[in-house]
N, C-alpha and C positions, 0 to 999 in steps of 0.2 A: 532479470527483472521479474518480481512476483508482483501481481493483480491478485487480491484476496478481499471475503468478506471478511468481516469481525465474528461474524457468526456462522459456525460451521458444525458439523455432525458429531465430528468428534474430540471436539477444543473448541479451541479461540484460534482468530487470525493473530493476536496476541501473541498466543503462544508459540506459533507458528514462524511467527516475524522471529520473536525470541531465539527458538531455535536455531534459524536460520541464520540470520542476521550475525550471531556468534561463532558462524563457522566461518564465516566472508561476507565483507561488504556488498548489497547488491542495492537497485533502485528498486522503490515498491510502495505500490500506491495500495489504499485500502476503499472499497466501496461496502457502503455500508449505509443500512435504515438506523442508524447509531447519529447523532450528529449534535450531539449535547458538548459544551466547553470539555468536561470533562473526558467524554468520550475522542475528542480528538486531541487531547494531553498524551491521551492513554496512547493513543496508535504511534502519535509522534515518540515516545517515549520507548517504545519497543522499536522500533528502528522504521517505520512506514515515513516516507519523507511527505507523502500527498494521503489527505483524506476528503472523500469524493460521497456525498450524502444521495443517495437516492431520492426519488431519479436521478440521475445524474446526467450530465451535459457529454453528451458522444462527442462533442467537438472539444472538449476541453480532456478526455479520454486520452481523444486520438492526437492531442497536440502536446501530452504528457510524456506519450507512446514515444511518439516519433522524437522529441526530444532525448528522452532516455537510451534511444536507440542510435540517435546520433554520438551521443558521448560514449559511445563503447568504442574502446581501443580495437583498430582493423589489425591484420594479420599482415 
């Protein structure tokens, strides 16, 4: 699971996702002062399944969380 901004020091959470995202499937939500049509095409489009606008709602977070965390395959 990755939680990331869109906006980070040294890239994008963009690019980030990109990266990621191409080496293996993961859940990953984006939080972000970003919250234009466009700006959540973009996140959807790089692999973020959830894009979450500042402020953002803790409980809708934490029920993203705990959902993501239920569908991982146990041992």
């Amino acid at each position: 699971m990755l939680i990331s901004d869109l906006a980070l020091p040294d890239g994008t959470g963009i690019d980030l996702m990109q990266k990621l995202h191409s080496t293996r499937p993961l859940l990953a939500i984006a939080l972000t002062g970003f919250g234009m049509e466009d700006d959540v095409r973009k996140s959807h489009e790089a692999g973020f399944q959830h894009h979450l606008v500042k402020p953002i709602d803790l409980n809708k977070l934490d029920s993203l969380i705990q959902d993501g965390a239920a569908a991982l395959p146990t041992a």
